[in-house]
C-alpha positions in Angstrom: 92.6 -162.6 -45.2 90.5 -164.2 -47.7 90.8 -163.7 -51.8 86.9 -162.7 -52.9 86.4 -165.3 -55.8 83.1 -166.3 -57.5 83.6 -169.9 -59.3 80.7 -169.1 -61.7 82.1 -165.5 -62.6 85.3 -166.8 -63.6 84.4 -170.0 -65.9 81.9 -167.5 -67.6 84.9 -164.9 -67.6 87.8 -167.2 -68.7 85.4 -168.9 -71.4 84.1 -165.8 -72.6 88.3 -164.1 -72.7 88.9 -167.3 -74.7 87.0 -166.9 -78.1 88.9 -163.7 -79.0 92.5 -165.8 -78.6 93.4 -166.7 -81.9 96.8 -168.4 -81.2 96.2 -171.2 -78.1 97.3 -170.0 -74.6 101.0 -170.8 -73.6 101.8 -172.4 -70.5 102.0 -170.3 -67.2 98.9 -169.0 -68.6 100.6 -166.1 -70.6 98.3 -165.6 -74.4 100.2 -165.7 -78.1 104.1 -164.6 -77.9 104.5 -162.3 -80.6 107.4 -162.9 -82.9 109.3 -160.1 -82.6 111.3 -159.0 -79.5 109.3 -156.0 -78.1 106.1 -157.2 -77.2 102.5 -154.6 -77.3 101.0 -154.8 -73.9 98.0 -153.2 -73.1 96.3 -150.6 -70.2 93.2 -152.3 -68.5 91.7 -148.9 -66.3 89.0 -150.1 -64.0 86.7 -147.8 -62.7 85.7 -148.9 -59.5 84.6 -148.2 -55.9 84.2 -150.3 -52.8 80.6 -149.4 -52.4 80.0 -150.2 -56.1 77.7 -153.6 -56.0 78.6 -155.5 -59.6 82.3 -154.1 -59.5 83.8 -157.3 -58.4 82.5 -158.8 -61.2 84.9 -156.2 -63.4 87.5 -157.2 -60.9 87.1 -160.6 -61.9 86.9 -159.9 -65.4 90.5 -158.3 -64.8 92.1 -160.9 -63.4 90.8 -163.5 -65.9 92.4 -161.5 -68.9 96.1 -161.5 -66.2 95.5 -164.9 -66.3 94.8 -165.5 -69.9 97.6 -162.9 -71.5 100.2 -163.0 -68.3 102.4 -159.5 -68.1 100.9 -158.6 -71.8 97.9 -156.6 -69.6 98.6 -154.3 -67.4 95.6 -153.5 -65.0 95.1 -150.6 -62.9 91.7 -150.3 -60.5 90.6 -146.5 -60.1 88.3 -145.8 -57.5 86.6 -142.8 -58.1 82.8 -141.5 -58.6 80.3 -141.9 -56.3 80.7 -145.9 -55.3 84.2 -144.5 -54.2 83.4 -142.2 -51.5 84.4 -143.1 -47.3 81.7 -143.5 -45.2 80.7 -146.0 -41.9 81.6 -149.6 -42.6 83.8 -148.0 -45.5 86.5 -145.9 -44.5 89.2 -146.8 -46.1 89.6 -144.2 -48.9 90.6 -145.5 -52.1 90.4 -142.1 -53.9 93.6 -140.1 -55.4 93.3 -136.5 -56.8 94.8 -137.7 -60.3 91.7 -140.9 -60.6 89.1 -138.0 -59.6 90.6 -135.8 -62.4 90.6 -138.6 -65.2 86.9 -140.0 -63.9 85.8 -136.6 -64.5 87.6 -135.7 -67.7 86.3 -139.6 -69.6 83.0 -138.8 -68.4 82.3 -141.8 -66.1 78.4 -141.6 -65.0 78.0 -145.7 -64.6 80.2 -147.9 -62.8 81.5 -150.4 -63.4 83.0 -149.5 -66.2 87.0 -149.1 -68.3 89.7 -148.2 -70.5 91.2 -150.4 -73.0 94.4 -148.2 -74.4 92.1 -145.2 -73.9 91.1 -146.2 -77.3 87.9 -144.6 -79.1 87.8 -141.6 -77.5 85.6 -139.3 -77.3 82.7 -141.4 -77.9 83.6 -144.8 -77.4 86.1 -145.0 -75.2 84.0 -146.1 -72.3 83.8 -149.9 -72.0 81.4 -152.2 -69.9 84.1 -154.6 -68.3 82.2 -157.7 -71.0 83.8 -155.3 -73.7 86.9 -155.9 -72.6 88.2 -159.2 -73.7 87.2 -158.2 -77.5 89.0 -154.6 -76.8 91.5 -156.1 -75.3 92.5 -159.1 -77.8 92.7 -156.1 -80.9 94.7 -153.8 -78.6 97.0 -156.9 -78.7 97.4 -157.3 -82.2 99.1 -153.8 -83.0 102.6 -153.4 -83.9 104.6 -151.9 -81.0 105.6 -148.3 -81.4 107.9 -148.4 -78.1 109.8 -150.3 -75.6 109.3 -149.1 -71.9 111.8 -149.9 -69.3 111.6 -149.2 -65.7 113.6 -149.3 -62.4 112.8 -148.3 -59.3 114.8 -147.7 -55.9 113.3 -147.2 -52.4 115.4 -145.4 -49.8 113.2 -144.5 -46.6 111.1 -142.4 -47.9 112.5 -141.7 -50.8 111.6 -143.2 -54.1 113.4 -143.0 -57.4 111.9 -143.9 -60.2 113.6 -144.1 -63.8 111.9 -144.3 -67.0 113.6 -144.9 -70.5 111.6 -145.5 -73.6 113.1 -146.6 -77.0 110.9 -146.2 -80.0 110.7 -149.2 -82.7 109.5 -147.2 -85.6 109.1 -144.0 -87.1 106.2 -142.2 -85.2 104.8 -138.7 -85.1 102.7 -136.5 -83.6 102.9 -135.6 -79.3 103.7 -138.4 -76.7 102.9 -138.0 -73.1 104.3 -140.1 -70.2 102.5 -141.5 -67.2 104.0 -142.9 -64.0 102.0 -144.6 -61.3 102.1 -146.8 -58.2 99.2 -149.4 -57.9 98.7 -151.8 -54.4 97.7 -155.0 -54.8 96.4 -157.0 -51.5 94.5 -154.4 -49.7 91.3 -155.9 -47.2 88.9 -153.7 -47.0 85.1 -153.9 -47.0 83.1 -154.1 -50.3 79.7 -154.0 -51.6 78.7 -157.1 -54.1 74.7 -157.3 -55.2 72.9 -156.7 -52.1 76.0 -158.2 -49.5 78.8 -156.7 -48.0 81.9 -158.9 -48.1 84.2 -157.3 -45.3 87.6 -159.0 -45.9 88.0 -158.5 -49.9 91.3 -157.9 -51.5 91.7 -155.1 -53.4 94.3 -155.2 -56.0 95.8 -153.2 -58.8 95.0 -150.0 -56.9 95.8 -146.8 -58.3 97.8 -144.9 -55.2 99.2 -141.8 -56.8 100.6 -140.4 -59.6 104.3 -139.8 -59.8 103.7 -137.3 -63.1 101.4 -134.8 -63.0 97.9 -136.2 -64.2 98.4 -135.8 -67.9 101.8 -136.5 -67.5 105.3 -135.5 -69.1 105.7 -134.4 -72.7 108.5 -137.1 -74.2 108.3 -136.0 -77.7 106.6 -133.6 -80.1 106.6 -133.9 -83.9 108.3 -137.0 -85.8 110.4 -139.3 -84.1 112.9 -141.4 -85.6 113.6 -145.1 -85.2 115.7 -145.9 -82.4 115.4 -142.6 -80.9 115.4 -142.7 -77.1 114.1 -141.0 -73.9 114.9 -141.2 -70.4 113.4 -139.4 -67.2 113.9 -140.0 -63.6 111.7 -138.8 -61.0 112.0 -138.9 -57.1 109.0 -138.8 -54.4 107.4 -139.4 -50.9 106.5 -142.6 -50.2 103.5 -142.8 -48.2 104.7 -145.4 -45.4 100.9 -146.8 -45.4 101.4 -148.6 -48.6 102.9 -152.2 -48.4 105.7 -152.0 -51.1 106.0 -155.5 -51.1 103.0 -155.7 -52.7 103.3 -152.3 -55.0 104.1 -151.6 -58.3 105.2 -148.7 -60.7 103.3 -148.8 -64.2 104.6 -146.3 -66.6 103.1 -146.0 -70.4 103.1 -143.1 -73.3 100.0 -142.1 -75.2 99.0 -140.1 -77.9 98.1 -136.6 -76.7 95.6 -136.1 -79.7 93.8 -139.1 -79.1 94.5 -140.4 -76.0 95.2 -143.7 -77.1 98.2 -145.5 -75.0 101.2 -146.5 -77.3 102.9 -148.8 -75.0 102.7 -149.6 -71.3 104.9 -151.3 -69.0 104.4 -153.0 -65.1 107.3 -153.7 -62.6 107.2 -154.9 -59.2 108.6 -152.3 -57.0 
C-alpha cells in the first residue's frame, strides 16, 4: 500500500503554508504555541470524491498545513457531490447521509473545494483549497472561546463517546455540538488529472456522524466563564472501519453563523 505523494505539490504547498506563519515553525513540525493554556485549533472540511481529478492536490494541501501547525488543524475529507458517487473501478463508497446533507446545504457545485471554521458564510464560506493556508493562519490567531475534551471507549460494537466542553470567556448567543469518526489509511482507487492511481490512501474520512447532522444544542443565551457542559453518547460501530486508524473529532459552532468556536481530534 503506497502513500500518493507529489514532490512538486508539496514544496509549492509547504512554501506557499509558510508566508502566512508569523512566528517560525517549532520542532516536530507543530506552528506558533500560543501563550496561554487552551490553544484555538481550527476545522479544515474537504470536499472531495475519489473520481474528483485535482482533489489530491487539496489532499496535499491538507496534509501540508498537519505538517506545518501539528494537532492545531483538525482535517476532515467529505466525499460527497458528484466526483463521490460508486461506480466500476470505484466502488468503494465514501459517501455518508450527514456529508450529503452539509454538501447540499453550503452549496458545493465545484470540487475541490472547503471549510475553514465554516467562516464567511453565506457568501464566502466556500474556499478553493490555495485559500486555505491564509484562512487558516487568521482562524489561528483568535482567542479561544472553549476547551473541548474527549474520550472514547470501544466495547464490541459498542462505542461510547464522552464530550465535555469548558468555556474560557463570557460568550453568547446558541452553540451547537458535532461529533464525528473520520478513517485515515483507506486504498482505494482515485482519479488525478487524466490517471487513475489504484492504491491511494485516503485519509481524514468523514464515516458518520455520532450527533445528528446539525448536531446538539450545548447552550443558548449568555454563558458565563468557566461554565461547563458534558454529553455522552453511545453507537454501532461499523466493524468495516479499522479503529486503529479512526478518530472522533468533536467541535461547537455558532448556530447563527456557522462559524466553529473550537474543535478537538482524538485518536480512538
Amino acid at each position: 500500500m503506497k502513500k500518493f505523494s507529489y514532490i512538486l505539490a508539496l514544496i509549492f504547498g509547504l512554501t506557499a503554508g509558510c508566508d502566512y506563519i508569523d512566528d517560525p515553525i517549532q520542532e516536530g513540525g507543530i506552528g506558533p504555541t500560543p501563550t496561554d493554556s487552551v490553544v484555538q485549533k481550527v476545522l479544515v472540511e474537504d470536499y472531495t470524491g475519489h473520481k474528483c481529478p485535482n482533489c489530491p492536490d487539496a489532499a496535499t494541501e491538507a496534509e501540508d498545513l498537519k505538517a506545518i501547525y501539528g494537532e492545531r488543524i483538525v482535517v476532515v475529507a467529505i466525499h460527497a457531490g458528484f466526483f463521490s458517487s460508486p461506480s466500476p473501478g470505484f466502488e468503494t463508497d465514501f459517501r455518508t447521509p450527514a456529508g450529503d446533507a452539509m454538501n447540499t446545504f453550503f452549496g458545493f457545485a465545484a470540487y475541490p473545494a472547503g471549510l475553514v471554521n465554516r467562516i464567511g458564510y453565506p457568501s464566502q464560506h466556500i474556499l478553493n483549497f490555495q485559500a486555505w493556508p491564509p484562512a487558516v493562519a487568521t482562524a489561528l490567531d483568535e482567542t479561544s472561546a472553549a476547551k473541548i475534551e474527549v474520550s472514547a471507549d470501544l466495547s464490541g460494537s459498542n462505542l461510547s463517546t464522552s464530550v465535555n466542553i469548558e468555556y474560557q470567556s463570557q460568550i453568547d448567543g446558541d452553540y451547537s455540538l458535532i461529533v464525528w469518526i473520520t478513517e485515515d489509511g483507506i486504498i482505494a482507487p482515485q482519479v488525478y488529472v487524466g490517471q487513475t492511481i489504484p492504491d491511494y490512501e485516503h485519509n481524514h474520512v468523514l464515516r458518520t456522524a455520532i450527533t445528528p447532522t446539525w448536531g446538539d444544542i450545548v447552550s443558548m443565551g449568555p454563558v458565563d466563564l468557566d461554565s461547563t457542559y458534558t454529553k455522552s453518547f453511545s453507537s454501532t460501530w461499523n466493524n468495516e472501519w479499522n479503529e486503529q486508524n479512526c478518530h472522533v473529532v468533536a467541535f461547537i459552532y455558532d448556530q447563527q453563523t456557522l462559524e466553529v468556536v473550537q474543535v478537538e481530534e482524538i485518536k480512538l
